[in-house]
C-alpha positions as CSV (number, residue, x, y, z in Angstrom):
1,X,-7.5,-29.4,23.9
2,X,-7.4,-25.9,25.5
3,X,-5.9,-22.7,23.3
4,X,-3.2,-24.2,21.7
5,X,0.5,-23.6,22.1
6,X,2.2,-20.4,22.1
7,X,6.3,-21.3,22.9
8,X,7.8,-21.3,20.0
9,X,10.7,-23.5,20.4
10,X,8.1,-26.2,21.7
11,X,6.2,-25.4,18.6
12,X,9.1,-26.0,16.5
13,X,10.0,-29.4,18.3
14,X,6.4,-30.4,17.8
15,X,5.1,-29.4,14.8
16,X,5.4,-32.9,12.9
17,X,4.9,-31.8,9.6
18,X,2.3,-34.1,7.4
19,X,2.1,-34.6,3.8
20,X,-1.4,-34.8,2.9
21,X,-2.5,-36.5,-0.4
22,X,-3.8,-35.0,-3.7
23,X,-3.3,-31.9,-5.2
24,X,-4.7,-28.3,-4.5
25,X,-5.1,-25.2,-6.3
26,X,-6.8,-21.5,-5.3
27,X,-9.8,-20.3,-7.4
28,X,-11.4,-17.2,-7.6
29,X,-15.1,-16.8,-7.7
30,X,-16.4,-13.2,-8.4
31,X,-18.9,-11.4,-5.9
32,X,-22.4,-12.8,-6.2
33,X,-20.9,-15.5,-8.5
34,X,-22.9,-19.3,-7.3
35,X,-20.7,-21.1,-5.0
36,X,-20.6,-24.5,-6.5
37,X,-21.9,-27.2,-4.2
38,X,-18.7,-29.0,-3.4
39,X,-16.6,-29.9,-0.4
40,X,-13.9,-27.4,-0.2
41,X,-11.1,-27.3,2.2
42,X,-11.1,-23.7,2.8
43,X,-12.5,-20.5,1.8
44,X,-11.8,-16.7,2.1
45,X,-13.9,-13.5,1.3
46,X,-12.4,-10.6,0.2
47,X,-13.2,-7.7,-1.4
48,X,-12.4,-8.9,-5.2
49,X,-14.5,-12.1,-4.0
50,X,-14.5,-15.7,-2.8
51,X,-11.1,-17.8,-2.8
52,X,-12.1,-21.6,-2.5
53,X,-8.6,-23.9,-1.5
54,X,-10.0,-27.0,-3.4
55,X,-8.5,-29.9,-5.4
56,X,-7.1,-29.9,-8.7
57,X,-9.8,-32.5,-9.9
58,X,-12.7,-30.3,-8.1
59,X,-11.4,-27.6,-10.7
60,X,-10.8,-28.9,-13.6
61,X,-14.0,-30.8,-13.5
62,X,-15.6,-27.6,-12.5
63,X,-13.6,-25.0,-15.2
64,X,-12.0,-23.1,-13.0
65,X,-8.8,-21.6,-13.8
66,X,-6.0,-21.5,-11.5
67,X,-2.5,-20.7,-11.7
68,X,-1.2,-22.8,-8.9
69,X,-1.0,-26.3,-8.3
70,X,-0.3,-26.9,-4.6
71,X,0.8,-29.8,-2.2
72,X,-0.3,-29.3,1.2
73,X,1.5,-29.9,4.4
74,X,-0.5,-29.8,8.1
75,X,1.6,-29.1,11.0
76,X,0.7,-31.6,13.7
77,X,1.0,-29.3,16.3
78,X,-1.6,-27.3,18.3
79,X,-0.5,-24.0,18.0
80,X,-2.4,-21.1,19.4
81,X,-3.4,-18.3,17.0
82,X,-1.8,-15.4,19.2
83,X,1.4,-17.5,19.3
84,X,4.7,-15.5,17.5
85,X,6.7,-16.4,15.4
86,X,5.6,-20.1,14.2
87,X,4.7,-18.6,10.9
88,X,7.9,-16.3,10.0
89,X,10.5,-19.6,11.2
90,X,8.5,-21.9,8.7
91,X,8.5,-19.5,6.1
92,X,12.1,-18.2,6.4
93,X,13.6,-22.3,6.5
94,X,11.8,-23.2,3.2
95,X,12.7,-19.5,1.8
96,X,15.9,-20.5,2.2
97,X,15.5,-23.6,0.1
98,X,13.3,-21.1,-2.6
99,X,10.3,-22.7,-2.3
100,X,7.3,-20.5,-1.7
101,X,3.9,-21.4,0.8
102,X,0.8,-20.1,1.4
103,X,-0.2,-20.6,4.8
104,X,-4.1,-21.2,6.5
105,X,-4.0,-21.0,10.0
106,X,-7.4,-22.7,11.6
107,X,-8.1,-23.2,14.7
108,X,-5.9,-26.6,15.9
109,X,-3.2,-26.4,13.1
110,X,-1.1,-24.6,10.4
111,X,-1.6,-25.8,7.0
112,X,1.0,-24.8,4.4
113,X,0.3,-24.9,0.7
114,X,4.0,-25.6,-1.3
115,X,4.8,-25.9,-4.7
116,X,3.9,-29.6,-5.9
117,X,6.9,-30.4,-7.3
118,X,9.0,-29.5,-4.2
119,X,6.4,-31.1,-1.7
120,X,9.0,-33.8,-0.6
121,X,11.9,-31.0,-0.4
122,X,9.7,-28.6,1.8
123,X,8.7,-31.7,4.3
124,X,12.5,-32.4,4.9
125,X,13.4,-28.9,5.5
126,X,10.3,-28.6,8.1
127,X,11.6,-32.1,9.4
128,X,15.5,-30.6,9.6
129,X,13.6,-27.3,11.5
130,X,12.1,-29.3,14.2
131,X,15.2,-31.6,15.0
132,X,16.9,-28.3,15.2
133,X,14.6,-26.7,17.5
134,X,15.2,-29.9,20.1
135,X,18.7,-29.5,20.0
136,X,18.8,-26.4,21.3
């Protein structure tokens, strides 16, 4: 699949923004805390500690507390991790509509973590981004 896409405006036009099921939350796990045996859908160390992305479910059945329950949207779209800009146009469209996301960029695709309750909001202003981009 090569490196990924770095235009932005093909980016834009591209991006096909996916709502995936279930809901997600953030945990914290101290340093040297056990890392519970589950499948998590991402991870991050930083100096406070360990943040797991996992589901709601996972963490409630687990105790964990959290203080954000998430919906999370892939972005179809190959981008390259060098490319500019991707991140900031995404981020200013849905600011514009006040909803907040935390974005994981992997290596294929941008995943963008959104309020729950505005889930369907933030996938039409991603949709209304992209059209955009092609008309130009």
């Amino acid at each position: 699949m090569g490196n990924g896409i770095q235009d932005l405006k093909i980016l834009l036009q591209q991006m096909e923004p996916q709502l995936n099921p279930g809901h997600y939350v953030f945990v914290h796990l101290a340093e040297g805390a056990e890392i519970p045996n589950i499948p998590y859908l991402a991870s991050f160390r930083e100096p406070e500690g360990l943040t797991l992305v996992i589901t709601q479910a996972q963490a409630d059945e687990l105790g964990f507390s959290y203080a954000f329950v998430a919906s999370w949207i892939t972005l179809q779209v190959h981008s390259a991790l060098e490319a500019v800009g991707l991140t900031a146009a995404v981020a200013e469209a849905l600011s514009r509509h006040q909803i907040s996301c935390n974005v994981i960029a992997a290596y294929y695709h941008d995943h963008l973590f959104v309020p729950l309750k505005q889930a369907k909001l933030a996938l039409r202003v991603l949709q209304n981004l992209s059209a955009e981009a092609g008309m130009d």
